[in-house]
N, C-alpha and C positions, 0 to 999 in steps of 0.2 A: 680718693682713699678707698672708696668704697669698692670701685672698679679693680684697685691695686690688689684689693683682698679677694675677690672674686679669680682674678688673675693666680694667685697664688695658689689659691683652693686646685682649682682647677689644675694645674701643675702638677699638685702634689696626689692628685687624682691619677694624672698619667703614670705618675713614677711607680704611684702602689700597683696599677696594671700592669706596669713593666713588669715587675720584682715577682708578681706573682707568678709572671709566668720561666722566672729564673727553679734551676732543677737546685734541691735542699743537700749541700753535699755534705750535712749530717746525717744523712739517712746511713742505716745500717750496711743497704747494698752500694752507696754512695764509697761511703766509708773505706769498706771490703776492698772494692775495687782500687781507692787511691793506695790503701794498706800495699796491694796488691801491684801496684806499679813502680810505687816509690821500693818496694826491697828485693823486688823479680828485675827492674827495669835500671834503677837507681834516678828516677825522676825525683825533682826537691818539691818536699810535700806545700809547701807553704803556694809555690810557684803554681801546683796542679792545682791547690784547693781556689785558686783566685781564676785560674783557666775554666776549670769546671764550672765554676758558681757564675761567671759571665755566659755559660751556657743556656738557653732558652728552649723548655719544652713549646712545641710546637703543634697544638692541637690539629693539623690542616694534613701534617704529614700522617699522625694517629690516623685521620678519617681515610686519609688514599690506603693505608695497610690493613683497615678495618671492612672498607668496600668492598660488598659479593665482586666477585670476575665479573667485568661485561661479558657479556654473548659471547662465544669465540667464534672468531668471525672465518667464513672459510676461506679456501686460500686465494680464491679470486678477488676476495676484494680487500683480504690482508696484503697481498701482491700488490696491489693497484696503491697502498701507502707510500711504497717503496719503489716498482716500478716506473718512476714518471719521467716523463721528458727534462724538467727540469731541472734533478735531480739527476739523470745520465749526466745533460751537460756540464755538470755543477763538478760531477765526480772526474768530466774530460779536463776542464778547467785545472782540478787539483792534481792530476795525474802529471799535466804539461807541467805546473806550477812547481814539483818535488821529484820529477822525472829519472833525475841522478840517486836521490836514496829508494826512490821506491826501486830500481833497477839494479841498485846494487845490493841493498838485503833483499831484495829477491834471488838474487845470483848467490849470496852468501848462505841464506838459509834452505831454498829450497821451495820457500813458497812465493804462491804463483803472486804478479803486480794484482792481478782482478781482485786477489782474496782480500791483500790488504786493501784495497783501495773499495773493494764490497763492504767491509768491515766496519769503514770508517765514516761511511755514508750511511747504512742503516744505523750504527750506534747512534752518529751524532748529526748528520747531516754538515760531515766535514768541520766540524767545531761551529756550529753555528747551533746546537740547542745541545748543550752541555751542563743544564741544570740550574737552578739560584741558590738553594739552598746552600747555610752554611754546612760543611759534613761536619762539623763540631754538633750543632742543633740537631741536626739526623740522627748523628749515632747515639748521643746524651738522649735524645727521645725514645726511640728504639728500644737502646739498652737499657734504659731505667723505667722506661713506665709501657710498655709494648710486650706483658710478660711472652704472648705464644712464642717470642721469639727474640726473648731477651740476652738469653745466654749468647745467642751468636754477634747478636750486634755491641755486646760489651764485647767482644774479644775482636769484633772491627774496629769500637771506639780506640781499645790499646793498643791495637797494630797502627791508626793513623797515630795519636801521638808518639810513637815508634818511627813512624814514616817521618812525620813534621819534625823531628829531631836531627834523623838523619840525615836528609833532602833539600833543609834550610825552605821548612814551607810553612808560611806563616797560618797555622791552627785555626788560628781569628777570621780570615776574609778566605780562607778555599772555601771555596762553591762547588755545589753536585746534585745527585738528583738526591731526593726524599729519602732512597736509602743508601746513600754517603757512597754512588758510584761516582769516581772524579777523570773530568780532563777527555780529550777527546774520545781516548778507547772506553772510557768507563767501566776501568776499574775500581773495583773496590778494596780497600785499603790494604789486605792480606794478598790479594792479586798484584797490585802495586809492585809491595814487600818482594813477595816473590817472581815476578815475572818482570819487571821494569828491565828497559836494558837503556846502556848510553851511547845511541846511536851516532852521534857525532865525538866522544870521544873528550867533552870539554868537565866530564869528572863528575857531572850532575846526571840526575834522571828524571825530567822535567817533563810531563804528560799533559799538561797545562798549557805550555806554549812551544815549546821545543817539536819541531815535526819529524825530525831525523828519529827524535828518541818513540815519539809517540809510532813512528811506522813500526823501527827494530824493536820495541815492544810487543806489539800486535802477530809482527811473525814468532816474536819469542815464544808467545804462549800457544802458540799452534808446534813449534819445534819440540817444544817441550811436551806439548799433548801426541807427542808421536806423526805430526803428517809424513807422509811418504813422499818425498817430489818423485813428482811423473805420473803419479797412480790416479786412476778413472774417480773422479768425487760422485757423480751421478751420471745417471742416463736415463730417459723417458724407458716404458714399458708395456706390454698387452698380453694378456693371455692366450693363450690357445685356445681353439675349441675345444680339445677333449683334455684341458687344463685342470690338473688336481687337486691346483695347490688353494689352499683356503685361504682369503684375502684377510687381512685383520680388521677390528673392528672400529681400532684407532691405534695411531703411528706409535712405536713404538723401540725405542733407541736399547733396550735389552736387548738377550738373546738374537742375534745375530744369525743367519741361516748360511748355509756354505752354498754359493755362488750353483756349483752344478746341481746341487737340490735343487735350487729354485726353477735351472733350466729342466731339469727331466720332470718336474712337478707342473711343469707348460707355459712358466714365465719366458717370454720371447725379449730379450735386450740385445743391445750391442755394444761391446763396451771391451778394451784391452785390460780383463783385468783377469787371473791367474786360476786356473782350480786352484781351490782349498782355502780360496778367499772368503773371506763372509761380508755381508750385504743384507740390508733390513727394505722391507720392502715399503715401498710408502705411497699412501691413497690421499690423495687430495681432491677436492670439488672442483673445478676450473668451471671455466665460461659456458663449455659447451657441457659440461659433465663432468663423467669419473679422470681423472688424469690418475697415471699407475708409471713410479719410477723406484728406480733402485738405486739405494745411495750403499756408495761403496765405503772403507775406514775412513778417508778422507771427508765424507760428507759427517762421521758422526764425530767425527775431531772439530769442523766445524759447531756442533752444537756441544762443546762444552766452554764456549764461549757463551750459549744463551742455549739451554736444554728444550729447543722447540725445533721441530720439522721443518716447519714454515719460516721461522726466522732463518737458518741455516738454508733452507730454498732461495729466500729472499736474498741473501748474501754472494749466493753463488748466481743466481740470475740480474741481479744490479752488477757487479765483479766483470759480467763476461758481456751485458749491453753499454757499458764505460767501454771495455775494449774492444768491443765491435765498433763503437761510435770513433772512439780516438783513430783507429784503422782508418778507417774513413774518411776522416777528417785528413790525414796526415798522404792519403793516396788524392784527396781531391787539392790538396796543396803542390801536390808533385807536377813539376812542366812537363 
């Protein structure tokens, strides 16, 4: 008996830790926000208030959005995350594996196999580290107790319950990362909304498990961000000796410089790309030193996938060591 009550204590111990860490959706901005979905969206209140309240603030995600920046590391050994043998072969492996859709929305849209197939190895390492979290518990964190930047992740929270309505995706068990990016491209819920495409054509847009869709996805949102097919994304660079031009102090995806300025200013490149073109110049630390390239529209179309230099480097130098390795591969098969 005495153990049965101890037993129970203890239970009822776990369940008040659960609940506490359930979000209160009588709170005011709680409230608001279902006011807000159920007459803007026509969501049934009863339905959201029981979705919501199974919700769990998650102190662990708070601490990753709370955390100073690590170091920013330079590009050598940010490269060296992304850059690995492994992870080439991992990306030749997926290429051979999807070879027919990566080849034909690349034919359809314009962009290159490397980009998507770059894209989908630095996001996610090919679907192999696409997040635990629930994106119910992310965004309900975020959006409700995360003020610097609450506003925007309630209006992720209501674009996924918007997505899970339309998409037939169960709210409860999707998984993402900390801040409710989902499925192999890691989008985020408004991303999703908007850029999702149905690559194969069977009426869904499944980024989850569907590969056809998670590629024509991926180039969607590059088609849509303007890529040019054909057009130069990058080229290495060096100055001249009696060079003018003033190197910046850190990479910068603004203002944009017209291609011949930079050449009469003593930047030396080579690269098919147009007068009247603009081109930002970009300083990276490498192994031996300064490295100095120019990335042309297509390079900063890649960064608004992830607004970093170095990712968008990383994406185009994994992209085109997949396709130099598949090459290779495919010439030492030939009799």
């Amino acid at each position: 008996m005495h153990s049965t009550f101890r037993l129970l204590i203890a239970t009822l111990a776990l369940l008040c830790a659960a609940g506490a860490n359930a979000i209160d959706t009588s709170r005011d901005d709680v409230s608001a926000f279902i006011d807000e979905m159920v007459e803007q969206h026509g969501f049934d209140r009863t339905e959201l208030v029981v979705l919501l309240g199974e919700a769990e603030v998650q102190e662990g995600i708070l601490e990753a959005m709370r955390r100073p920046a690590e170091r920013t590391k330079p590009w050598h050994e940010y490269r060296d995350i992304f850059i690995q043998p492994k992870r080439v072969k991992a990306g030749v492996a997926f290429w051979a594996e999807h070879a027919d859709a990566i080849e034909r929305i690349s034919a359809d849209t314009g962009v290159p196999a490397e980009i998507l197939v770059g894209i989908i190895g630095v996001e996610t390492y090919y679907g192999r580290i696409t997040g635990k979290h629930r994106v119910l518990d992310a965004l309900v964190t975020l959006g409700f107790d995360y003020p610097p930047r609450a506003n925007f992740f309630r209006k992720e929270l209501g674009q996924f319950l918007q997505l899970a309505r339309e998409e037939d995706i169960d709210p409860r068990t999707a998984l993402g990362s900390y801040a409710g990016a989902m499925g192999a491209p890691q989008f985020i819920p408004s991303s999703y909304r908007a850029y999702a495409d149905d690559g194969d054509g069977d009426g869904r847009k499944d980024l989850f498990n569907n590969w056809d869709d998670v590629l024509a996805s991926v180039a969607e949102y590059f088609r849509r961000h303007r890529w040019k097919p054909g057009a130069p994304v990058v080229t290495s660079a060096s100055l001249a000796d009696d060079a003018s031009l003033a190197l910046p102090a850190e990479n910068k995806l603004a203002d944009p410089i017209d291609i011949s300025a930079l050449r009469e200013q003593g930047l030396k490149f080579d690269a098919a790309a147009l007068a009247g073109d603009s081109a930002r110049v970009i300083v990276f630390e490498g192994d031996a030193g300064r490295e100095l390239h120019v990335g042309f529209h297509n390079f900063y179309v890649i960064t608004r996938y992830n607004r970093s230099t170095m990712y968008a480097m990383a994406v185009w130098q994994l992209g085109n060591e997949i396709a130099a390795a598949r090459h290779a591969s495919e010439v030492a098969a030939t009799p």
